[in-house]
N, C-alpha and C positions, 0 to 999 in steps of 0.2 A: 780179971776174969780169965779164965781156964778154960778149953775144951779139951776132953779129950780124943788125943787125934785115934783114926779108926786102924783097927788088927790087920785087916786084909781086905781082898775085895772080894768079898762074901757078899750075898746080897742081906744075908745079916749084917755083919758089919758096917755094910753101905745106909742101910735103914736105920741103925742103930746110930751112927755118925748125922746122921740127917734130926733124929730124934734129942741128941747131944745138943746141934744146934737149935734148936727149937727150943729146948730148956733154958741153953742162956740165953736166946732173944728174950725171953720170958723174965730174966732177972736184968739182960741190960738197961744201964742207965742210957738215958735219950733225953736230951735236953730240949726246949722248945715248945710251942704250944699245940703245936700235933704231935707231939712224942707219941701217944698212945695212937692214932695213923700209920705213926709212920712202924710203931713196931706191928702194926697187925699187917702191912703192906707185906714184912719181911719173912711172918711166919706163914702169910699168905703161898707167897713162895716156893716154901721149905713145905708147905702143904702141896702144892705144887707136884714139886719135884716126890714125893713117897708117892703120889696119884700115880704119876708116867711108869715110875718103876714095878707099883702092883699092874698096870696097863702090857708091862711086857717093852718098856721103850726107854733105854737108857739114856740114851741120847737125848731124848726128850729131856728128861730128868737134869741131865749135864749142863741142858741150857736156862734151864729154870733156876739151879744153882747158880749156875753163869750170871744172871741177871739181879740173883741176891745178890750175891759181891756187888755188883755195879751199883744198886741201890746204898749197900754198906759202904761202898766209897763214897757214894753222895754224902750220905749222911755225916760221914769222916772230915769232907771236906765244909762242909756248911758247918764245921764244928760241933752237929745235935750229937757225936758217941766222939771217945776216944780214940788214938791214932791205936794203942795199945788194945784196945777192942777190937778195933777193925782188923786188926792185922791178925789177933787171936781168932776171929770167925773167919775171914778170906781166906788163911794156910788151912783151915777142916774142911773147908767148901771145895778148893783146890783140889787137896787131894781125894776127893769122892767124885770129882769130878773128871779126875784121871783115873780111877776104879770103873769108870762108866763108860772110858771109852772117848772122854771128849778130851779136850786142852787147856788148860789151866794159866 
């Protein structure tokens, strides 16, 4: 799996990257008997995070992303996604989340 990583930090770009992600939670593989849980947990999220940003609050946004990762590491570690997934959705998450203002 591929993302592609975001242009700039436009709040296009920034939605647009957010949207990117959403499409491959959508196609990742997730192993286990909640996969389909655990992926709506993560689009939940990434839903999340475009709410804060129409809201006017990046920040907000930045930690909602924040929180994906950490779920995407869970999930990395309990073995349900690959280490190669994860690391392909945490580097897009990251950097939208330095476009926002927050730390990565």
């Amino acid at each position: 799996m591929s993302v592609t990583p975001i242009v700039d930090c436009s709040t296009a770009s920034v939605r647009q990257g957010i949207a990117d992600l959403q499409a491959s939670v959508a196609t990742l593989t997730i192993t286990g008997q909640n996969a389909e849980k655990d992926r709506a947990m993560l689009q939940g999220k990434l839903s999340a995070a475009l709410i804060k940003i129409d809201e006017g609050k990046p920040l907000d946004a930045a930690s909602k992303l924040t929180d994906f990762n950490s779920r995407v590491i869970q999930l990395r570690d309990a073995g349900k996604i690959s280490a190669t997934d994860a690391t392909a959705l945490i580097t897009t998450a990251d950097s939208i989340v330095v476009c926002l203002g927050g730390t990565a």
